[in-house]
C-alpha positions in Angstrom: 51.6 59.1 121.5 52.2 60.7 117.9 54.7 62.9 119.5 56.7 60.2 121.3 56.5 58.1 117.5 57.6 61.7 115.8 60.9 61.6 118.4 62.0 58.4 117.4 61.8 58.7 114.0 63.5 61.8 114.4 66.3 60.1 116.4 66.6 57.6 114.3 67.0 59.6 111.1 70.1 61.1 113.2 71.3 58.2 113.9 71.3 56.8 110.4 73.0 59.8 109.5 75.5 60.1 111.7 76.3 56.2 111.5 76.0 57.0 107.6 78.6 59.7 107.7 81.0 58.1 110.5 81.2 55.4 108.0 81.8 57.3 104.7 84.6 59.1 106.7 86.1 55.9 108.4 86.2 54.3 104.2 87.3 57.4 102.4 89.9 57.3 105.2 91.3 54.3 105.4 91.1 54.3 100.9 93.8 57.2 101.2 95.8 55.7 104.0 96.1 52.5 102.0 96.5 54.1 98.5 99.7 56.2 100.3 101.2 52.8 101.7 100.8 51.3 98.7 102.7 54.2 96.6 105.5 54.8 99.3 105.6 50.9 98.9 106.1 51.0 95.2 108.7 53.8 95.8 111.1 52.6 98.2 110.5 49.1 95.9 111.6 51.2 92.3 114.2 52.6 94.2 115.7 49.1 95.7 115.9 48.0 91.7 117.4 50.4 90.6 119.8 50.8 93.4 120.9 46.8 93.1 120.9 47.0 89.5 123.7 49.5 89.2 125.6 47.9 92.1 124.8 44.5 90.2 126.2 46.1 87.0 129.7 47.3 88.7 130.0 44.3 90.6 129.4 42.3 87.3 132.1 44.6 85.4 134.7 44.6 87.6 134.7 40.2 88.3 134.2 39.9 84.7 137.3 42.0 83.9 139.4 40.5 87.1 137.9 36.7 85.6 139.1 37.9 82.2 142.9 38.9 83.4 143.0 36.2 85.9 142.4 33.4 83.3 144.9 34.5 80.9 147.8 35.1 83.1 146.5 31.5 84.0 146.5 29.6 80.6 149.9 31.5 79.6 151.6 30.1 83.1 150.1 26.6 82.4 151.5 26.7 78.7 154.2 27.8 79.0 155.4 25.5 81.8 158.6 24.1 81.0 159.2 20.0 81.2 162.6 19.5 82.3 163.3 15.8 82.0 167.2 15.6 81.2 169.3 14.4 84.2 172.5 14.0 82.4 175.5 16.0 82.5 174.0 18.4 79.3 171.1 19.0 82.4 172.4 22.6 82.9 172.2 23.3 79.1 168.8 21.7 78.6 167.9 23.4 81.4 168.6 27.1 80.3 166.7 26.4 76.9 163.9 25.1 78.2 163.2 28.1 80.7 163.8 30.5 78.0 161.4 28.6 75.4 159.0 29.1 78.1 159.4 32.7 78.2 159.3 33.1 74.8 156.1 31.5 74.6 154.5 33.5 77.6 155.8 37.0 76.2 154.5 35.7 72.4 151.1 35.2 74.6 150.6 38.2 76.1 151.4 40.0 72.6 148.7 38.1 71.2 146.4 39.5 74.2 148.0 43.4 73.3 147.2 42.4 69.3 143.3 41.7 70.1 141.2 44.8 69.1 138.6 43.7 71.6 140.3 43.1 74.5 139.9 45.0 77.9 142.1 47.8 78.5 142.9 46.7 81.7 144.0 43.3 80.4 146.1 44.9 77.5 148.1 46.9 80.2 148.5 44.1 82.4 149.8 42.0 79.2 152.2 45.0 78.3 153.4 44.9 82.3 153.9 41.4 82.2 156.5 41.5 79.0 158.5 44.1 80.8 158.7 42.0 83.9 159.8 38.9 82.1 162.4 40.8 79.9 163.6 42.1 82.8 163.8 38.9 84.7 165.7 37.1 82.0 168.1 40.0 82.1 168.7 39.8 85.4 169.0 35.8 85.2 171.4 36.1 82.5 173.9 38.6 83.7 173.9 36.5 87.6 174.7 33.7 85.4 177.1 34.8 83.9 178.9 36.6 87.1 178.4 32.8 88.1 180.5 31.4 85.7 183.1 34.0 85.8 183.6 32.9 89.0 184.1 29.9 88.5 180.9 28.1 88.5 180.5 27.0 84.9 177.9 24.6 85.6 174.9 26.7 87.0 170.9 27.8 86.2 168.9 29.6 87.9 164.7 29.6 88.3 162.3 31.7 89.4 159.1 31.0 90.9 157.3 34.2 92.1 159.7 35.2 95.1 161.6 31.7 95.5 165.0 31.4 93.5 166.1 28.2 92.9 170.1 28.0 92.0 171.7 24.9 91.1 175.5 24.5 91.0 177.1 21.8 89.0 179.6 20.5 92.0 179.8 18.1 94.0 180.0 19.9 97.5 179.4 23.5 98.5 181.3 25.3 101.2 179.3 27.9 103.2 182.0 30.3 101.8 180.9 29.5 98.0 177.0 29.4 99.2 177.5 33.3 100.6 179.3 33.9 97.3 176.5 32.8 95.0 173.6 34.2 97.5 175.8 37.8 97.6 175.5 37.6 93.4 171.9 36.4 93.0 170.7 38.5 95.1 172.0 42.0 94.3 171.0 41.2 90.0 168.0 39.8 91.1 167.1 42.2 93.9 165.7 39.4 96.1 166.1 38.3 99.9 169.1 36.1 101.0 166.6 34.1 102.6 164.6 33.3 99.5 167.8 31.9 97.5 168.0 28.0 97.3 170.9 26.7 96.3 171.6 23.0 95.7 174.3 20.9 93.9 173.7 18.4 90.5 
């Protein structure tokens, strides 16, 4: 009887042990499995921030310098827009000063943008682009009007609107023989399409 008592409590020593240990292991495992989740987690987290912080910050840069230009180029257009409300026979003559106030005024704006110390160099270049472009422009216009004249057409002015030319000819009716004549000199000083010239008659 004292020998069947002695073999349980020696089995259940063991087994106390063994459950003892198997459950030390099991926690001391399951501490280091979590502990590594949780620092890959805060890894691939850090790394996320900073990755979408810099893209943030370029992203950020580059619309804040495109806003920048974009509003400018915008508020000098708007400005500068002329208001052409003669209709009498000095129309053609109002006409011409009136468009070339409003260059004036958009080339006098984009120097103020080139005279700004803080100003982005992207926008200073694009300010020193647009002055060539409209000097050029008004070159162009003034040399087709002109070759205009000489031929014949002393009543004329010309606009621009991006691609669209608009050409208006102080007579009363227009041959398709005089309308070839004028698209032929339009386009080659302004170096645009045929198809984007627009004349009319006042």
């Amino acid at each position: 009887m004292k020998i069947f008592k002695k073999n349980q409590l020696a089995l259940l020593v063991i087994s106390l042990m063994l459950i003892t240990a198997g459950y030390l292991n099991y926690s001391s495992t399951y501490t280091d499995v979590s502990e590594t989740s949780a620092d890959a987690q805060n890894t691939v987290d850090l790394a996320s921030i900073g990755d979408a912080e810099l893209v943030n910050t370029n992203v950020v840069e580059e619309t804040k310098t495109e806003n920048v230009v974009t509003e400018v180029k915008t508020e000098i257009e708007k400005e500068a827009t002329p208001k052409i409300e003669n209709t009498g026979r000095d129309y053609f003559t109002t006409s011409k000063l009136e468009r070339n106030i409003m260059y004036s005024q958009m080339i006098e704006r984009y120097q103020e943008v080139l005279g700004t110390s803080s100003g982005y160099s992207e926008q200073k270049s694009i300010a020193e682009q647009e002055i060539n472009n409209i000097n050029e422009l008004q070159n162009a216009i003034m040399i087709a009007e002109n070759l205009l004249t000489t031929k014949g057409f002393t009543e004329n002015v010309i606009f621009v609107n991006g691609e669209s030319i608009s050409v208006i000819i102080g007579k009363e009716n227009l041959t398709q023989d005089v309308i070839a004549q004028v698209q032929n000199i339009v386009s080659r000083e302004l170096k645009a399409e045929v198809n984007n010239i627009h004349i009319s008659m006042k």
